[in-house]
C-alpha positions as CSV (number, residue, x, y, z in Angstrom):
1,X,0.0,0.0,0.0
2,X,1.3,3.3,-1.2
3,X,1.8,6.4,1.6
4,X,0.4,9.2,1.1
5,X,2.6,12.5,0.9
6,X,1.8,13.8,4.3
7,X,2.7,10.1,6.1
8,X,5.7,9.5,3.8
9,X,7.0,13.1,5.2
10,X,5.9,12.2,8.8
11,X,7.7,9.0,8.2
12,X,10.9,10.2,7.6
13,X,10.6,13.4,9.8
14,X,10.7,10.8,12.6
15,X,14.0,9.5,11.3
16,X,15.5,13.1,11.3
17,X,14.0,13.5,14.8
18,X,15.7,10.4,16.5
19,X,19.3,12.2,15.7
20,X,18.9,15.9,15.4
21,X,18.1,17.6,19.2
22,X,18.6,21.6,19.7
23,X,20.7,22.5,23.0
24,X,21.2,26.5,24.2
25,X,25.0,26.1,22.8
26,X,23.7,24.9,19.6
27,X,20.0,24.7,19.1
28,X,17.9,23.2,15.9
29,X,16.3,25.2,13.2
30,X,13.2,24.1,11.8
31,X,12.0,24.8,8.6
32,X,8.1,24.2,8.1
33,X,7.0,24.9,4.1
34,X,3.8,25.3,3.0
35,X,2.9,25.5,-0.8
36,X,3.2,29.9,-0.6
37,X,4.9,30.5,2.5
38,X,7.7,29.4,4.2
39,X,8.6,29.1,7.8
40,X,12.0,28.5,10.1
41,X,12.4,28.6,14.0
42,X,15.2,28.3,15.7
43,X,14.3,25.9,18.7
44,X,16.0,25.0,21.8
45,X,14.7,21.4,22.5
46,X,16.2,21.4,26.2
47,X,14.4,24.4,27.9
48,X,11.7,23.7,24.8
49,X,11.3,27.0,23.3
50,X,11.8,28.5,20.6
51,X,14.7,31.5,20.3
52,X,13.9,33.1,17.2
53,X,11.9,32.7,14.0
54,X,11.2,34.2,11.1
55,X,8.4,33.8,8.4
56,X,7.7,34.8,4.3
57,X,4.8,36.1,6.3
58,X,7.4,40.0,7.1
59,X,5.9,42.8,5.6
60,X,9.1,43.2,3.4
61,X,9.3,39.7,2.1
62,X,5.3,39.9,1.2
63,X,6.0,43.0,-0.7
64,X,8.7,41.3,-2.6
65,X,8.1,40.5,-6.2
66,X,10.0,37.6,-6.9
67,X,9.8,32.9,-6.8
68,X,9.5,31.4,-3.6
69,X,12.8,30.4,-3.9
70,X,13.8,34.2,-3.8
71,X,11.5,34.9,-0.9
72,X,12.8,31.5,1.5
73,X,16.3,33.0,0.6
74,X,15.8,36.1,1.9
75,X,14.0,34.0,5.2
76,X,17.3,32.5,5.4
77,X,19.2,35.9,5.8
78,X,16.3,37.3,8.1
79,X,16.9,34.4,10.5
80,X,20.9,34.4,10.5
81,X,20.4,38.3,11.3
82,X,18.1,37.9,13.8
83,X,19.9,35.0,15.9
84,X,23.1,36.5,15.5
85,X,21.8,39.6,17.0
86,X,20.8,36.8,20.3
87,X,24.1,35.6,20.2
88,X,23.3,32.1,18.4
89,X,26.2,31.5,15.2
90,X,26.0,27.5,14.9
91,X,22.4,25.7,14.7
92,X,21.8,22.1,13.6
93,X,19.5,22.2,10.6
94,X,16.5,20.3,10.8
95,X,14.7,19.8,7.1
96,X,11.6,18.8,9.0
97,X,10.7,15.8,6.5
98,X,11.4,17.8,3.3
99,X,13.5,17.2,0.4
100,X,16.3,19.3,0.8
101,X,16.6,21.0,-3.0
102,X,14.4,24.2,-3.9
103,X,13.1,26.2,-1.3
104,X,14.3,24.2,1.5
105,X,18.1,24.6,0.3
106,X,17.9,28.3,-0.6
107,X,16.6,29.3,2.7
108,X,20.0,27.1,4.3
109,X,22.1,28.7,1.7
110,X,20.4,32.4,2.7
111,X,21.1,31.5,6.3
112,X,24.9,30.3,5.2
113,X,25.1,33.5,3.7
114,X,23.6,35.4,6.8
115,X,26.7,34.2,8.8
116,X,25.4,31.5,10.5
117,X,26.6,27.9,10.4
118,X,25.0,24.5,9.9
């Protein structure tokens, strides 16, 4: 029996999950991407909050006229700014169940280019 989309990225979210765990020296950043918008928080799994986030949702990345891929790039450099500015410069990337190639992989390559490391 075939999965659907939604279990088959459940399914493997659960295999990222078992290795990848945020700490206050080095917490996860989770990328959540929806078919317009996308999404990333930067999580500390011990206290279990999150630090910082950012969203395609910001007034200037709305405005924007330009692919998706443009706009979770400039997500990318929104976060890195933002938890730089808290003092955060390494984070374990966390794909969240989603291909990494297109939007997923520009918005890491906007937060590489932000400063920050994965």
């Amino acid at each position: 029996m075939a999965l659907s989309k939604i279990e088959r990225r459940k399914k493997i979210k659960r295999r990222i999950r078992k290795n990848v765990f945020g700490t206050s020296e080095k917490p996860r950043m989770s990328v959540f991407r929806s078919n317009k918008q996308i999404s990333v928080q930067i999580i500390d799994d011990v206290q279990a909050r999150t630090v910082v986030s950012a969203s395609s949702k910001c007034k200037d990345i709305e405005s924007f006229k330009g692919t998706k891929s443009q706009k979770a790039a400039m997500v990318g450099k929104i976060i890195a700014k933002n938890a730089l500015e808290v003092g955060i410069n390494e984070v374990i990337f966390d794909r969240n169940g989603y291909l990494y190639h297109g939007k997923v992989k520009a918005l890491a390559d906007g937060a590489r280019e932000g400063g920050l490391k994965l």
